[in-house]
C-alpha positions in Angstrom: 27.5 -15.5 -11.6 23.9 -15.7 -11.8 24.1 -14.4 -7.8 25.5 -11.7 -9.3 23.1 -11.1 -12.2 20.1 -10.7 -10.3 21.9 -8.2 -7.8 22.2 -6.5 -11.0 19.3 -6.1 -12.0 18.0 -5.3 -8.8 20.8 -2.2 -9.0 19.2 -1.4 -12.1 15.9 -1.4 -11.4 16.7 1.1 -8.2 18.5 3.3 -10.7 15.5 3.1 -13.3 13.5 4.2 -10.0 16.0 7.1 -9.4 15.3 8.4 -12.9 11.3 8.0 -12.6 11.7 10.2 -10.1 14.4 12.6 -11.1 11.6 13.3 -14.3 8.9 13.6 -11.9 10.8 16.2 -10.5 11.9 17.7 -13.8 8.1 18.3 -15.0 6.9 19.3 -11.8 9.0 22.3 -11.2 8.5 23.1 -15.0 4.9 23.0 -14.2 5.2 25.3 -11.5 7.4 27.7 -13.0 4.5 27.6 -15.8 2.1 28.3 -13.2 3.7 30.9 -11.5 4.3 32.6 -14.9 1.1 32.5 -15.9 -0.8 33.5 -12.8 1.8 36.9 -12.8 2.3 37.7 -16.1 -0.4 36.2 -18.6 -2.7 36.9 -15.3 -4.5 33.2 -16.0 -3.6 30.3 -14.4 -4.0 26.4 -15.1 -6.6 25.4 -13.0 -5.1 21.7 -13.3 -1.5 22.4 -12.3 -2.1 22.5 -8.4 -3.8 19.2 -8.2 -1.0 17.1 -10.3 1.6 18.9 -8.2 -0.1 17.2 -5.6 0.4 14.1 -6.5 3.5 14.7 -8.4 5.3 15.3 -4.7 3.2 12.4 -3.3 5.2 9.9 -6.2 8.4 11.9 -5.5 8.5 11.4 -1.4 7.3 7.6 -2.1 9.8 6.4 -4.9 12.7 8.5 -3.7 12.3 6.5 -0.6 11.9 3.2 -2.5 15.4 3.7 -3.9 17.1 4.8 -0.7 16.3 1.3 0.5 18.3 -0.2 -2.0 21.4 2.6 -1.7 21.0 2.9 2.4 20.5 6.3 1.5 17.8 6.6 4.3 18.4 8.3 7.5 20.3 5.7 9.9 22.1 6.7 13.9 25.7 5.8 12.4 26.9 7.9 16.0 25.1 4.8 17.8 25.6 2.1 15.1 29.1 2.8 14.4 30.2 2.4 17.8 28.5 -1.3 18.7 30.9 -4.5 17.9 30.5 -5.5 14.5 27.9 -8.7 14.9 26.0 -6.3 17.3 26.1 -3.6 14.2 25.0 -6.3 11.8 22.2 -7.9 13.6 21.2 -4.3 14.6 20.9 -3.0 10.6 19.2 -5.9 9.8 16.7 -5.6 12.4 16.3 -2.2 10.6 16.0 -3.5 7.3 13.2 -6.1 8.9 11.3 -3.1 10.1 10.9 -1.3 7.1 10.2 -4.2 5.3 6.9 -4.7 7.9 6.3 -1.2 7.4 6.5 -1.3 3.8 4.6 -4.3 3.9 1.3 -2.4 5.4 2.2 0.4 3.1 1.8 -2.2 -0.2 -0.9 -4.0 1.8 -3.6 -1.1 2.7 -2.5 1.2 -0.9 -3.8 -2.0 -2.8 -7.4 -1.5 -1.1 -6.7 2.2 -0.8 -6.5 2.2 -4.5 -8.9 -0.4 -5.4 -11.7 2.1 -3.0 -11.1 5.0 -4.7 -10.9 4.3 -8.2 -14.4 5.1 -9.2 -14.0 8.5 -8.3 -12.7 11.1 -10.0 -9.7 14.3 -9.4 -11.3 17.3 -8.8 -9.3 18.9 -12.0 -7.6 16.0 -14.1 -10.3 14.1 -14.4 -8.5 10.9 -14.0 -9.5 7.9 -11.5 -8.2 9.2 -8.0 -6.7 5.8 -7.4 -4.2 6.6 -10.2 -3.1 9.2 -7.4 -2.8 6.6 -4.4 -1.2 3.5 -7.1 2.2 4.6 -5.6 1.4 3.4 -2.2 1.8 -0.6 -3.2 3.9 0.5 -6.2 6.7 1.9 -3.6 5.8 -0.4 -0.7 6.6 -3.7 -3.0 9.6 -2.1 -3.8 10.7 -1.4 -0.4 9.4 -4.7 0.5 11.6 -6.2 -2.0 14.6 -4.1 -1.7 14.7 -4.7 2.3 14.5 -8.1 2.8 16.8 -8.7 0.4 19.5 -6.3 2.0 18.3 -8.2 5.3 19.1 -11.5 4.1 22.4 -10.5 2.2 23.8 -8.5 5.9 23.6 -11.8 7.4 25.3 -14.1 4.6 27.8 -11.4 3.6 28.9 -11.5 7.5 28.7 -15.6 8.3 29.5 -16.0 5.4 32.8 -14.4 5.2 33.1 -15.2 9.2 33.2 -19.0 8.2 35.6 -18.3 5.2 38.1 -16.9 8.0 37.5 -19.1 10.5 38.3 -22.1 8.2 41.1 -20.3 6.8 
């Protein structure tokens, strides 16, 4: 039970994820429909709008990914994958999942002193820190971090696991 409670969670934090970006999304093409409006029709633009769409897409690409982790939404070779023996296929996905957790790794690693260097300057427009622009980088590499290893980890047991349970049956 508890096994199952923290799986959970973890399901619902990649759906809170999903959401966070799903808004993102929702503002930023208000935004730019606003923009567009304005620079045809009112013939004066928000000078502010191109910036934050910036880093609006920038939080999109980066959490959207952070969620596929979880769902295995993210772009795999199933031709190749589908056709190795199934402890090949296993061993072979959770290579995978150990790859993007070393990748995600550097990602949460180098955004932590990405952020930390830049956060005594300033946005061109918004006048906000320009770290607040580059906090997605750890943000969505932790995630992916977390989200990997414990798909990784979960491939093997799910497979020995119910391998023992059939072999002792």
């Amino acid at each position: 039970m508890q096994k199952e409670a923290w799986l959970l969670w973890l399901g619902r934090l990649e759906r809170l994820i999903t959401a966070a970006t799903a808004f993102i999304m929702l503002v930023l093409s208000v935004l730019v429909c606003y923009q567009v409006f304005s620079r045809y029709v009112l013939r004066s633009s928000p000078f502010w709008i191109e910036e934050l769409s910036v880093v609006a897409m920038m939080w999109i690409g980066l959490l959207g990914a952070a969620g596929c982790v979880w769902t295995d939404s993210n772009m795999t070779l199933e031709l190749i994958v589908s056709r190795v023996p199934e402890k090949l296929r296993v061993w072979m996905k959770f290579l995978s999942d150990l790859i993007v957790a070393g990748f995600a790794w550097l990602l949460f690693q180098q955004g932590i002193i990405l952020v930390r260097n830049t956060m005594t300057a300033t946005m061109a427009t918004l006048s906000l820190p320009m770290g607040y622009t580059y906090l997605i980088l750890p943000l969505s590499g932790g995630f992916m971090v977390l989200f990997s290893l414990i798909k990784a980890l979960r491939r093997l047991i799910r497979f020995y696991g119910a391998k023992g349970a059939n072999d002792s049956a």
